[in-house]
KEBANU-628916 format. One line per 10 residues: number of its first residue (from 1); for each residue x, y, z of C-alpha. Coordinates in steps of 0.5 Angstrom, whole numbers, plus 500, padded with zeros to 3 digits. Layout:
BEGIN
NUM	X Y Z  ... $
***
This chain:
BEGIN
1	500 500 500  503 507 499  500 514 500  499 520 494  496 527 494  492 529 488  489 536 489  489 536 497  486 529 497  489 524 501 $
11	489 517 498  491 510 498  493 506 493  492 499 493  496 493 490  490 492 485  491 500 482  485 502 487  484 507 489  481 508 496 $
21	480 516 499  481 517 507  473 516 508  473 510 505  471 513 499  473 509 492  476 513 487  476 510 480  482 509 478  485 511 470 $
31	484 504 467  477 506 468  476 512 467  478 510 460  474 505 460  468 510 461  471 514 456  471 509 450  464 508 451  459 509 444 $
41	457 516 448  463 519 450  466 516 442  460 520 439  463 526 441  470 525 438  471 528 431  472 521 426  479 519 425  481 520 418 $
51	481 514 414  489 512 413  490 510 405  491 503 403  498 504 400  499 497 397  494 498 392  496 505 390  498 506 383  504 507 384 $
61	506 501 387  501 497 382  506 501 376  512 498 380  509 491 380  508 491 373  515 494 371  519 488 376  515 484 372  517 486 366 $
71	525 488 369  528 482 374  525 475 370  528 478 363  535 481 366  535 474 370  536 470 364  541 475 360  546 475 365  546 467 366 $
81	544 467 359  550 472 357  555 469 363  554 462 363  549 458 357  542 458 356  539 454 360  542 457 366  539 464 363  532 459 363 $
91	533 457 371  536 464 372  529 466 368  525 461 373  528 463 380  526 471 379  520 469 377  518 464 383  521 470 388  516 475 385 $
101	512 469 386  513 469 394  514 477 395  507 478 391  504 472 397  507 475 403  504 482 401  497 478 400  496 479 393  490 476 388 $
111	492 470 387  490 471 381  495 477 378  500 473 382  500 466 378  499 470 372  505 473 372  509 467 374  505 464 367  509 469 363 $
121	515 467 365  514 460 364  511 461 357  518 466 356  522 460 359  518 454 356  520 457 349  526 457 349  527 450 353  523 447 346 $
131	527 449 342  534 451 345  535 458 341  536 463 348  533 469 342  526 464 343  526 468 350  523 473 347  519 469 340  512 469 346 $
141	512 478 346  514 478 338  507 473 336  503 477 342  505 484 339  503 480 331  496 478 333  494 484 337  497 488 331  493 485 327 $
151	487 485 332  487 493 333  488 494 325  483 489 323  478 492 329  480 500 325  478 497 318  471 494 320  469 501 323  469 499 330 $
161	475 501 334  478 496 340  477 502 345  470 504 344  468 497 347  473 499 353  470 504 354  464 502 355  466 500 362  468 506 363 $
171	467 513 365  470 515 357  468 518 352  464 515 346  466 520 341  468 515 334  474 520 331  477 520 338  477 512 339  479 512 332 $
181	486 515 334  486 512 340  486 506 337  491 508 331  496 510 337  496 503 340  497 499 332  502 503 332  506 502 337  504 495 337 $
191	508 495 329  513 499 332  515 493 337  515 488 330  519 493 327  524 493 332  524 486 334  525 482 328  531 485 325  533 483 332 $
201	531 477 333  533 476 325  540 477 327  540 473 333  543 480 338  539 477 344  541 482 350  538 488 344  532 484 344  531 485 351 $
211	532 493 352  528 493 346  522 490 351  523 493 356  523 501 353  517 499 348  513 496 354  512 499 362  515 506 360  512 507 353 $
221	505 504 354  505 507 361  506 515 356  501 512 351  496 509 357  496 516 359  495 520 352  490 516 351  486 518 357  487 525 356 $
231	483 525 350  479 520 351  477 525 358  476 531 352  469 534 350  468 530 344  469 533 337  463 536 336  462 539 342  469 542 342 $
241	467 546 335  461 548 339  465 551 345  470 555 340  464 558 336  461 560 343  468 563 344  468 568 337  467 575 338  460 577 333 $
251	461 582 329 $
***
């Protein structure tokens, strides 16, 4: 038992952190008044706290988790592939893969984008264990970028552009001429990345292949991405015309 004074008031403090006044009153102790004061009716008088923003699923981190797709597995197989033979590069290629794999899971991911990754990697290695060719590496990202080439034109041809059946789901514009630019931009960068990647694949330079990737993928889809929601965001043609007109001084 010890003796404390709060405000004139002589106290006992038992072992149990009780409280008793001289006259044998009980004086709540501090666990208790926050008890009291956690309740709904004192809580109620608090301001709310802010929401803390889930980070995880930022863009930011999202943009980044895309870019180590594209980066660690390709550098992987490079190095082991340009240092030490290719089915090192394919192992090398694996492993990185597998790591992403693990990470992705330890920050609860959707198992879904996670695995899907991963079978990116398997397909690019797959390749290149059936035929034996370290530039077959690539072959998968060369064929995905013919048949979407294809895909886009064929779509632009036919008068009904990709991107206005994207943008249905979203709060876009539906203005034809800008889905038709919109998609004409997309074809050509995905012609761009067969005009740079066969002459490569051709003459066998494999490490040129994979900086081809890398530059026409997350940082050229990420400037195009961006463009496109710029001018599918804008007023359609139409109403643009109309708003220059209002601006004309009258004579």
């Amino acid at each position: 038992m010890k003796h404390n004074e709060v405000a004139g008031l002589s106290t006992v403090e038992g072992q149990a952190g009780e409280r008793v006044g001289v006259h044998g009153l009980r004086i709540p102790t501090s666990i208790e008044y926050l008890q009291e004061f956690d309740t709904g009716e004192y809580r109620a008088l608090m301001p709310a706290m802010p929401e803390v923003p889930d980070t995880t699923r930022s863009p930011g981190r999202e943009a980044r988790r895309h870019v180590a797709d594209a980066v660690v597995p390709n550098v992987a197989f490079l190095v082991a592939y340009e240092t030490v033979s290719v089915t090192a590069g394919v192992i090398a290629a694996v492993a990185a893969g597998l790591v992403l794999v693990v990470v992705r899971l330890l920050n609860k991911q959707k198992l879904t984008m996670v695995f899907a990754a991963f079978g990116v990697v398997l397909l690019h290695a797959g390749t290149v264990v059936a035929t034996g060719d370290g530039r077959d590496y690539f072959l998968p990202w060369l064929l995905f970028n013919t048949g979407l080439t294809l895909a886009l034109a064929g779509s632009l041809a036919l008068g009904r552009p990709i991107s206005a059946r994207l943008a249905r789901s979203a709060a876009l514009s539906r203005d034809a001429p800008k889905h038709r630019k919109v998609t004409a931009l997309w074809t050509a960068l995905c012609a761009l990345h067969l005009a740079v990647g066969l002459p490569l694949y051709s003459a066998d330079l494999v490490v040129a292949l994979g900086v081809a990737k890398f530059v026409l993928g997350p940082p050229a889809i990420l400037l195009l991405g961006i463009w496109s929601w710029r001018i599918l965001r804008g007023p359609a043609a139409g109403e643009a015309r109309a708003e220059s007109g209002k601006d004309e001084p009258t004579s």
